[in-house]
Backbone as CSV, one residue per row, in Angstrom:
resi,resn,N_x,N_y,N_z,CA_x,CA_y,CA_z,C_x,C_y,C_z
1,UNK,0.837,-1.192,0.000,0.000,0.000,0.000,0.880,1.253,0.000
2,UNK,0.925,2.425,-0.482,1.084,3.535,-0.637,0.965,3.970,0.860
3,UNK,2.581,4.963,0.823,3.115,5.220,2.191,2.910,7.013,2.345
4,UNK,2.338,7.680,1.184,1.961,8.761,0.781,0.871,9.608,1.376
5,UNK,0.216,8.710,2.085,-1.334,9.567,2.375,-1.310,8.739,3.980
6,UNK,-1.570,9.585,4.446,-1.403,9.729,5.994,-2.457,8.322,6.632
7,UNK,-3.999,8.618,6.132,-5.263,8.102,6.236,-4.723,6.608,5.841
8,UNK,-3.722,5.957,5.695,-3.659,4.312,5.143,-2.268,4.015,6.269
9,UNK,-1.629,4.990,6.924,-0.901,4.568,8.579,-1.451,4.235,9.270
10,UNK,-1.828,3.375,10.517,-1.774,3.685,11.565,-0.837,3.002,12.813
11,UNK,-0.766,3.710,13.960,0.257,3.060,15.084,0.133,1.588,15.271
12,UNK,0.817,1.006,15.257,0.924,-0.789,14.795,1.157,-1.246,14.075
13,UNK,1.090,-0.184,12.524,1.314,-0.993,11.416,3.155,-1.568,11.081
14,UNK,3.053,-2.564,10.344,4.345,-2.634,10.134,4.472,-2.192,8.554
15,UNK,5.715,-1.206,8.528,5.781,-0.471,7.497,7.412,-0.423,6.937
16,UNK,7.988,-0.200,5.966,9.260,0.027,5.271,9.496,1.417,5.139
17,UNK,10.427,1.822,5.459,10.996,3.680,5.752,11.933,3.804,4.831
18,UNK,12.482,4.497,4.312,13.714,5.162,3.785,14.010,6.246,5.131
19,UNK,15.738,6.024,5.448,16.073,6.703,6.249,16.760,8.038,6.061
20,UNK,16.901,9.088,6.690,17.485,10.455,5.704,18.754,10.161,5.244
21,UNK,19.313,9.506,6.031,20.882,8.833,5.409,20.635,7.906,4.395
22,UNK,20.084,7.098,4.371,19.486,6.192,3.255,19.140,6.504,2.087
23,UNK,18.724,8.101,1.867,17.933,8.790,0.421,18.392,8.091,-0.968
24,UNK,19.541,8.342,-0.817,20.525,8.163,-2.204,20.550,6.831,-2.635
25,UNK,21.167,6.001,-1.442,20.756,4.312,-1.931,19.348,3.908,-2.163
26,UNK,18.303,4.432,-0.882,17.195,3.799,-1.030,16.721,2.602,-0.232
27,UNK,18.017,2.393,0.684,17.757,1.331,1.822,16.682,1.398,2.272
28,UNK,16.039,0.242,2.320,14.696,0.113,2.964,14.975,-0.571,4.590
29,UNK,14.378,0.235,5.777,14.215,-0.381,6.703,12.690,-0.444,7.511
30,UNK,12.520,-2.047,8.341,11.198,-2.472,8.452,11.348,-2.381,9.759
31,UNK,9.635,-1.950,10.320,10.013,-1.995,11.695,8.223,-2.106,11.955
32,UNK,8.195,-1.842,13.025,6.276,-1.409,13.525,6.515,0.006,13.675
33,UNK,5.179,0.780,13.310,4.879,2.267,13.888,4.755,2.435,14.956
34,UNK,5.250,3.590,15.675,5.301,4.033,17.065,4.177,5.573,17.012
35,UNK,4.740,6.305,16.283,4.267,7.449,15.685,4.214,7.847,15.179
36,UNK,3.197,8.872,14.543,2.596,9.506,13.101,3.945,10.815,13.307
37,UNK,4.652,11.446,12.375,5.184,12.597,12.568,4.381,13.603,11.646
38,UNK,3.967,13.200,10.162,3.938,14.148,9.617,2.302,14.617,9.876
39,UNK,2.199,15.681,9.894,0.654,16.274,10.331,-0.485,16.229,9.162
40,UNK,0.037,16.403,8.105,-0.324,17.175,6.859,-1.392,15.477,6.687
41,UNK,-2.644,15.380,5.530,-3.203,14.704,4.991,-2.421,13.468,4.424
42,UNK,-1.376,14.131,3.342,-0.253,13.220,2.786,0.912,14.547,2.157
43,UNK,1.650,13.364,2.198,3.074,14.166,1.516,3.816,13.426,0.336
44,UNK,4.424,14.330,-0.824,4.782,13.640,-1.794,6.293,12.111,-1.953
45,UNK,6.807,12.844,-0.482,7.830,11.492,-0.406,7.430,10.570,0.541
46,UNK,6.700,10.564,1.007,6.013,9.634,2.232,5.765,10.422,3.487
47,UNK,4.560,9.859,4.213,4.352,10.170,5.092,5.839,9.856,6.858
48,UNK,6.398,10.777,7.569,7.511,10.593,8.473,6.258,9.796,9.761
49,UNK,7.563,8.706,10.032,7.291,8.158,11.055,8.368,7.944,12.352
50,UNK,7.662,7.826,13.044,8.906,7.046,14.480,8.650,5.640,14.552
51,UNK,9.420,4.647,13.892,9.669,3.276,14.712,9.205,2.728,15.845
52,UNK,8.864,1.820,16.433,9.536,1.112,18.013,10.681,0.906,18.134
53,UNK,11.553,1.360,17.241,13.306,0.825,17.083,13.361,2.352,17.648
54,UNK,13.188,3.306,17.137,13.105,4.687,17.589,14.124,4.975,15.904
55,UNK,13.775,4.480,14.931,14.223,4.889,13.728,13.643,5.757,13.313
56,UNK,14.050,7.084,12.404,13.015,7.860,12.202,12.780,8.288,10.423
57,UNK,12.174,7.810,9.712,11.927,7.761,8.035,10.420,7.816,7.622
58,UNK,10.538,7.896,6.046,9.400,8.168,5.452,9.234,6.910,5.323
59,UNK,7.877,6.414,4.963,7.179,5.234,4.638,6.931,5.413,3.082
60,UNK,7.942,4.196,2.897,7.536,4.178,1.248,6.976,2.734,0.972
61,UNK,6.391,1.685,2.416,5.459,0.424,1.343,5.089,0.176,3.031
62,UNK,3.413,0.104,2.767,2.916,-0.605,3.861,2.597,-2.342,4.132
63,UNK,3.279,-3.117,4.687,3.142,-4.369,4.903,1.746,-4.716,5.367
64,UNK,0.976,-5.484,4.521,-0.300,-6.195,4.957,-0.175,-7.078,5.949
């Protein structure tokens, strides 16, 4: 699922981030949601999250 629109997160989900150090490669890291960061509806590089790892990235693929 599309990591773009805020309304398809929620806290629990397990989701794939790109990390700000990560941009360029594109490393994907997986974790569960802790917290919503970004406020807005959606955003064009993914919606920012906080981990339970306490990692902090955009969501670019939501795990079913």
């Amino acid at each position: 699922m599309d990591g773009r629109k805020r309304k398809n997160i929620e806290v629990g989900s397990e989701v794939e981030i790109v990390q700000k150090h990560h941009q360029r490669t594109g490393e994907l890291t997986d974790g569960i949601v802790k917290r919503i960061l970004t406020k807005s509806p959606n955003h064009p590089h993914g919606i920012k999250v906080l981990l339970e790892t306490g990692e902090v990235g955009r969501v670019k693929t939501i795990i079913e």
